[in-house]
C-alpha positions in Angstrom: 5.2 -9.8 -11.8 4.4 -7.4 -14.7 5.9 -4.2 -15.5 4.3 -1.1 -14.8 5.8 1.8 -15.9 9.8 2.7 -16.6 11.6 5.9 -16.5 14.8 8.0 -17.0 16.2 10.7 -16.0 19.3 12.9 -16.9 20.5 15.9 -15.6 23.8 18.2 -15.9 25.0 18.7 -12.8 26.2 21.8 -12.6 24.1 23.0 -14.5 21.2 22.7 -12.3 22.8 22.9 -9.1 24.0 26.7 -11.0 20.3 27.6 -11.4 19.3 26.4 -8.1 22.1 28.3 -6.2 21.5 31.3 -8.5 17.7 31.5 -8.6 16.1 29.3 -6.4 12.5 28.8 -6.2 12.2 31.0 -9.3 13.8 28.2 -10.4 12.0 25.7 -9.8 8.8 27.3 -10.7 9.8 28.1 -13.8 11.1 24.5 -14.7 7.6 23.0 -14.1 4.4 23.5 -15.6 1.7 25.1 -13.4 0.0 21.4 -13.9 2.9 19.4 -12.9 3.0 21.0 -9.7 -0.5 20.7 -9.3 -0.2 17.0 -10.1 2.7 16.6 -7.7 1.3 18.1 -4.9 -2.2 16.2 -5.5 0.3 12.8 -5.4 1.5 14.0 -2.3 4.7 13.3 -3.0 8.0 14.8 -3.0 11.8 14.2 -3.8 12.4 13.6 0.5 9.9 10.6 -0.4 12.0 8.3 -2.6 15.0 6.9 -0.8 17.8 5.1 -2.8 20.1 2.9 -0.7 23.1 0.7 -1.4 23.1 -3.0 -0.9 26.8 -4.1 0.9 27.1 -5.5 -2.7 26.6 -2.2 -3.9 23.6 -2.3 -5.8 20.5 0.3 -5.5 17.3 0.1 -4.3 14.6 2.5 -3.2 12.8 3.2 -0.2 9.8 4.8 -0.5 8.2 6.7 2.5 4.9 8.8 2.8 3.4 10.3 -0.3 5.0 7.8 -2.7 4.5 5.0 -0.4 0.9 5.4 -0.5 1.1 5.8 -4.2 2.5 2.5 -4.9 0.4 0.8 -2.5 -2.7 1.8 -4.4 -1.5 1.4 -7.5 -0.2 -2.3 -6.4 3.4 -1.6 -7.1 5.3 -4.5 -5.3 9.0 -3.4 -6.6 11.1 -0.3 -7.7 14.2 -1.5 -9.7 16.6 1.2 -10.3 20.0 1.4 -12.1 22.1 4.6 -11.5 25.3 6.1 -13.4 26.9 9.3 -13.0 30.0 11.2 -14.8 31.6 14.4 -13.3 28.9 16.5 -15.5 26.0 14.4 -15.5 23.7 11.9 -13.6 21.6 9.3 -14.5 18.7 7.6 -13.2 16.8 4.5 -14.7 13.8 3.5 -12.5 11.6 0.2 -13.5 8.2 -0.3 -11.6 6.7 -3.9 -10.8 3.3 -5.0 -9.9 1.8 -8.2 -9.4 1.1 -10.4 -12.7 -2.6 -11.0 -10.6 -3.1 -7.6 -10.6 
C-alpha cells in the first residue's frame, strides 16, 4: 500500500459548540467558503458519512458510508488509519489514507 493523503484536525471545544449553540447555521456558513461547500456538496459527502468505531482493544477505525464511501472507492482508497486525542478544551483528529501500491 501507498499513502494517499494525511490530515489533521483541531478544534476548541467549546469554542465551537458556543458558536453553534449561539448562531447556528449562520455559523456554519460563515466558517466555510462559498467553494468549500460547493465542493462538499459536489463530494456528496457529509460529517454523518464518516463513522469512527473502537476496536475491544480500543483502537479507532472509520466506517465510511454513502458519499465518502463512494469517494474512496473511486479514488482506490483501501484503508483509513486514524489516531484521536482529546483534552477537556480541545480535540484532535489525525486521519492517514491508503491505497493500493498497484494503483
Amino acid at each position: 500500500m501507498t499513502v494517499f493523503g494525511i490530515g489533521i484536525d483541531v478544534v476548541e471545544n467549546a469554542r465551537i459548540a458556543d458558536l453553534i449553540r449561539s448562531h447556528g447555521q449562520r455559523f456554519l456558513d460563515r466558517v466555510y467558503q462559498p467553494g468549500e461547500i460547493e465542493y462538499c456538496r459536489s463530494m456528496r459527502i457529509n460529517w454523518r458519512d464518516i463513522e469512527v468505531r473502537r476496536k475491544a482493544s480500543g483502537e479507532p477505525f472509520v466506517v465510511l458510508h454513502a458519499g465518502a464511501a463512494e469517494l474512496a472507492k473511486g479514488l482506490n482508497i483501501e484503508t483509513v488509519l486514524v489516531s484521536l486525542s482529546h483534552s477537556r478544551a480541545y480535540a484532535v483528529a489525525n486521519a492517514l489514507l491508503l491505497k493500493s501500491a498497484n494503483q
